[in-house]
C-alpha positions in Angstrom: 0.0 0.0 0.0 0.9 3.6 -0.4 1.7 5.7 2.4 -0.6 8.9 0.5 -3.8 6.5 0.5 -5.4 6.3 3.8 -7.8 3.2 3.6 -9.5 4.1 7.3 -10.7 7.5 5.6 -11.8 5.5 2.1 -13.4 3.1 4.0 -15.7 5.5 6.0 -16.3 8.0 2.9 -18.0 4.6 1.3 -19.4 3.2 4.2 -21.3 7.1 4.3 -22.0 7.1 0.6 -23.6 3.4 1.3 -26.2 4.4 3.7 -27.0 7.6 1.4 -29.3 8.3 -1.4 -27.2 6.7 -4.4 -26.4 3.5 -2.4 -23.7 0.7 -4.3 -24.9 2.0 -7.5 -23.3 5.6 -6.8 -20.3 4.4 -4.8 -19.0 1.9 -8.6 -20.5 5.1 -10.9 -17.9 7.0 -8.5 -15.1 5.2 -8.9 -15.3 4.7 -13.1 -12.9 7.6 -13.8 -10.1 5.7 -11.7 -7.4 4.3 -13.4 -7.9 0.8 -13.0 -11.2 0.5 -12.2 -13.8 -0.9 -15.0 -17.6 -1.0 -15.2 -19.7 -3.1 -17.3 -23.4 -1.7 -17.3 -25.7 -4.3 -16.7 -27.7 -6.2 -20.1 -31.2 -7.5 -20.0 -32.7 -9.1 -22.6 -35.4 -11.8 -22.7 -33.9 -15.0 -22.6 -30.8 -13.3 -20.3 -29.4 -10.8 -17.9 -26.1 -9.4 -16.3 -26.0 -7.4 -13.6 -23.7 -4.1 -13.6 -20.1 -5.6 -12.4 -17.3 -3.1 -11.4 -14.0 -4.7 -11.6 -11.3 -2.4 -9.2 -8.1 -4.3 -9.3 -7.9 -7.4 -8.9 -11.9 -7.9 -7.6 -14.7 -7.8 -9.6 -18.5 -6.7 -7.9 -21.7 -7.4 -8.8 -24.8 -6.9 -7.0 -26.8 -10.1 -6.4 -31.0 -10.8 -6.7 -30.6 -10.7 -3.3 -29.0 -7.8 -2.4 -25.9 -9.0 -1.5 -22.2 -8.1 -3.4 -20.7 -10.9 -5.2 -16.9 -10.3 -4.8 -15.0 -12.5 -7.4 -10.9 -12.1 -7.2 -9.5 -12.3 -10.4 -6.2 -13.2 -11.7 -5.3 -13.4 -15.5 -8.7 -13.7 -16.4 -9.5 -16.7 -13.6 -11.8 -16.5 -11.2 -9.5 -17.5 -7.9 -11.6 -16.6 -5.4 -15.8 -15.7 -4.9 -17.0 -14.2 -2.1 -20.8 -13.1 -1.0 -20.9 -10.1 1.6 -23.5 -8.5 2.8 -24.1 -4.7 1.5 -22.6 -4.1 5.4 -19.4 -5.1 4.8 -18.3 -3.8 1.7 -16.8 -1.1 2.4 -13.8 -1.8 4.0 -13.5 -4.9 1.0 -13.6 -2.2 -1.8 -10.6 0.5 0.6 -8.8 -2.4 0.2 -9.2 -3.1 -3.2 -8.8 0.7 -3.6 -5.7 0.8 -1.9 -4.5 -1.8 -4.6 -5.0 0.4 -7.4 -2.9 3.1 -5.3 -0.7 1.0 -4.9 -0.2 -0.6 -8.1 -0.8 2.9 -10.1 1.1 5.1 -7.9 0.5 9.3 -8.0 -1.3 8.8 -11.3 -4.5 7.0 -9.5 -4.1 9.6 -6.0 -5.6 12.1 -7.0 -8.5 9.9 -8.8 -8.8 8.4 -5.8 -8.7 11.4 -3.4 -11.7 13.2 -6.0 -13.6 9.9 -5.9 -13.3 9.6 -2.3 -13.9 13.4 -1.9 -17.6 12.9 -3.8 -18.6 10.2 -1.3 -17.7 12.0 1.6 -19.5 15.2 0.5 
């Protein structure tokens, strides 16, 4: 991790935005402009359906039918790890997968991070 990139403060900021108006829907639209950090809208059609997925890092979110987050960790394309967590406890899971991107991006993704970070907390 990167000493600029204080996950306690990310962590809170989401947890905030999470309980807010805009819910998990505003904290992935928040994060899109990060480097690092992709979004796939969600596809209906009649015989199928996605649901939005944000991919920060190496974790990939989705929102489940039951209002849980999906968190899949992936590596080269491989899904390594899946986890369910309740809409409770994603917010320290997505500072940490924040502080990844700081860390692996470096000053490019601070101030990203600091502006997405800033919106949440406002």
């Amino acid at each position: 991790m990167t000493a600029d990139f204080d996950s306690d403060a990310a962590t809170r900021a989401i947890a905030s935005a999470l309980d807010g108006p805009g819910g998990l829907s505003m904290v992935f639209t928040v994060f899109t402009n990060v480097p690092g950090v992709t979004r796939t809208p969600p596809r209906k059609s009649l015989l199928r359906s996605t649901p939005e997925r944000v991919q920060i890092g190496s974790w990939r979110y989705e929102l489940t039918r039951d209002q849980r987050i999906k968190a899949d960790h992936i590596v080269g394309g491989i899904v390594l790890a899946e986890e369910l967590l309740p809409a409770s406890d994603i917010a320290p899971h997505l500072a940490r997968a924040l502080a990844e991107i700081a860390s692996s991006y470096g000053p490019t993704a601070l101030p990203h991070l600091s502006a997405a970070l800033d919106v949440l907390a406002g």
